[in-house]
C-alpha positions as CSV (number, residue, x, y, z in Angstrom):
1,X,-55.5,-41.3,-0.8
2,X,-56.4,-40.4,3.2
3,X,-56.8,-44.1,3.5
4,X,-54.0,-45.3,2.0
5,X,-51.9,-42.8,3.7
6,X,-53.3,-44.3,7.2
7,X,-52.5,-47.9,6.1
8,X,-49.1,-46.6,5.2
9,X,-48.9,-45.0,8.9
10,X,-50.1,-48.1,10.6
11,X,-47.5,-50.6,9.1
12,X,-45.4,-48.5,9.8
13,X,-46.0,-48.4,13.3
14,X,-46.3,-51.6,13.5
15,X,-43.2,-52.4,11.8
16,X,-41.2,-50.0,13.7
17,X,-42.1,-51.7,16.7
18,X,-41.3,-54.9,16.1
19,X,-37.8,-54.1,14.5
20,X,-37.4,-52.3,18.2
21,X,-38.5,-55.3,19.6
22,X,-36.1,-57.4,18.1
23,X,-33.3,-54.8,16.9
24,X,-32.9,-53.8,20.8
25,X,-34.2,-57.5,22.6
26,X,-33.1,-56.8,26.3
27,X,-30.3,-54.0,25.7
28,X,-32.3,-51.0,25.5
29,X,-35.0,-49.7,28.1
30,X,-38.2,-49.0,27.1
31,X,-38.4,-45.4,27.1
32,X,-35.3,-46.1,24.8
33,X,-37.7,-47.9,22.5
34,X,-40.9,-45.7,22.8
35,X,-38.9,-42.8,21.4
36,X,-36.9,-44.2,18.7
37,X,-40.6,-45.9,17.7
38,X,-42.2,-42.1,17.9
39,X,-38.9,-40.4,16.3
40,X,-39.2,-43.1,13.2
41,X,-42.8,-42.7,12.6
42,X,-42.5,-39.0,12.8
43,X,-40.1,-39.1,10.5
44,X,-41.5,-41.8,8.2
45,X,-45.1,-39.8,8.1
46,X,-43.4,-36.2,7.5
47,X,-41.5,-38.1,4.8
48,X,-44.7,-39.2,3.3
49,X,-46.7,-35.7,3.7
50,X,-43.4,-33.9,2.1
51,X,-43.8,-36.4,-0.6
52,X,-47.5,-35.7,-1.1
53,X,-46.6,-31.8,-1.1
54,X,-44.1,-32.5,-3.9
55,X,-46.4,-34.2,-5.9
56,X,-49.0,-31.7,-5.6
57,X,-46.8,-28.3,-5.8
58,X,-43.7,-29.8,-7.9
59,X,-41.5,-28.5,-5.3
60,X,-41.0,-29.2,-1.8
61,X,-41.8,-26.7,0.9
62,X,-39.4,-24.6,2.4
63,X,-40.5,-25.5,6.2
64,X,-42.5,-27.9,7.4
65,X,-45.2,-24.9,8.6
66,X,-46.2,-25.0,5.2
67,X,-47.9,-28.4,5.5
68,X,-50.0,-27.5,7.8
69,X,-52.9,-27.7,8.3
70,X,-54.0,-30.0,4.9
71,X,-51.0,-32.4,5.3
72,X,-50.5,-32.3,8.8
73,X,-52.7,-31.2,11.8
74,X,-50.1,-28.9,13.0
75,X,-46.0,-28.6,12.9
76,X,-44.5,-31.6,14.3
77,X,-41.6,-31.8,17.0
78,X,-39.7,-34.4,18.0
79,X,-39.8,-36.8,21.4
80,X,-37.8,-34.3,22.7
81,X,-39.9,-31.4,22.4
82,X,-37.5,-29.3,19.5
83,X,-38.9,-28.9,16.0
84,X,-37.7,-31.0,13.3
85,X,-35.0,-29.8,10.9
86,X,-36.1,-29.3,7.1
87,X,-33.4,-29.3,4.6
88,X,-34.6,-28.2,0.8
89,X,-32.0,-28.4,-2.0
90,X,-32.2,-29.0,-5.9
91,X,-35.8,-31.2,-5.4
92,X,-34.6,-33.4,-2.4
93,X,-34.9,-32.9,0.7
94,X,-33.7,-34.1,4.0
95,X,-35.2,-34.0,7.7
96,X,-34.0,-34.7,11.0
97,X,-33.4,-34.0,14.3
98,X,-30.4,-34.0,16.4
99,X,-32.0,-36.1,19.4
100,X,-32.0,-35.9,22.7
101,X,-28.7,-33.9,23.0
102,X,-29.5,-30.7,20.6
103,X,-26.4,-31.3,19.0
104,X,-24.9,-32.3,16.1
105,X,-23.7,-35.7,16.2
106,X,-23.9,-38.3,19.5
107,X,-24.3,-41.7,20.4
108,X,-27.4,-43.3,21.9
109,X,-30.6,-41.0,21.9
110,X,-28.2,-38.3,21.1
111,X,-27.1,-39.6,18.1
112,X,-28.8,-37.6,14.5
113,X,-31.8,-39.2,13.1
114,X,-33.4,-38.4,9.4
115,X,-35.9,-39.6,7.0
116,X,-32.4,-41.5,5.9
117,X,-31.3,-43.3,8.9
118,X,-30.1,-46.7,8.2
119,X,-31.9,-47.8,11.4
120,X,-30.4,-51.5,10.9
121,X,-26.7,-49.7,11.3
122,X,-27.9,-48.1,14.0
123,X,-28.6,-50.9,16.5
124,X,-25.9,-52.9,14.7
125,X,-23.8,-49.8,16.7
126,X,-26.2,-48.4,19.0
127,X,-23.7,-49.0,21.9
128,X,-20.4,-47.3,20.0
């Protein structure tokens, strides 16, 4: 399972990057791109480790402390140094965080990211 968890994480990464690579081409900077890579795997592998809790516990947790330490090494915060936000209601759940702002809604970095961001919408409109 550890291993197939890894190979999940890795294309991942590697997916996110490319579809930076190309979803941004020479519009965004690359600090731009290093955090929206970071902020969708951290996502992406939360997700996953929420998902193995689930399975495991037939409920989510109600924060994300409770996956630590046998899902993750310790309690994840985003790029910008805040924790992410753990929503639990009637077995789904939703995380996010508001991004580099603090603050509910934005554009750019600022704008909200979650484990359901239609990331292809984003850079469709990254710059509205």
């Amino acid at each position: 399972m550890k291993i197939l968890l890894l190979i999940v994480v890795i294309l991942l990464a590697i997916f996110s990057f490319a579809f930076m690579t190309i979803g941004c081409g020479d519009g965004c900077s690359d600090s731009y791109k290093t955090r929206l890579v970071s902020t969708r795997i951290d996502l992406d592998t939360i997700s996953v480790e929420l998902n193995r809790y689930m399975e495991e516990h037939k409920k989510y947790p109600k924060s994300l402390k409770a996956l630590v330490p046998k899902y993750l090494k310790k309690v994840p915060v985003d790029v910008w140094g805040r924790n992410y936000i753990l929503e639990v209601f009637e077995g789904d759940v939703r995380l996010y965080t508001y991004g580099e702002d603090g603050k509910l809604g934005g554009k750019g970095l600022s704008h909200d990211f979650s484990n359901s961001t239609n990331w292809d919408e984003y850079f469709k409109h990254r710059h509205n």
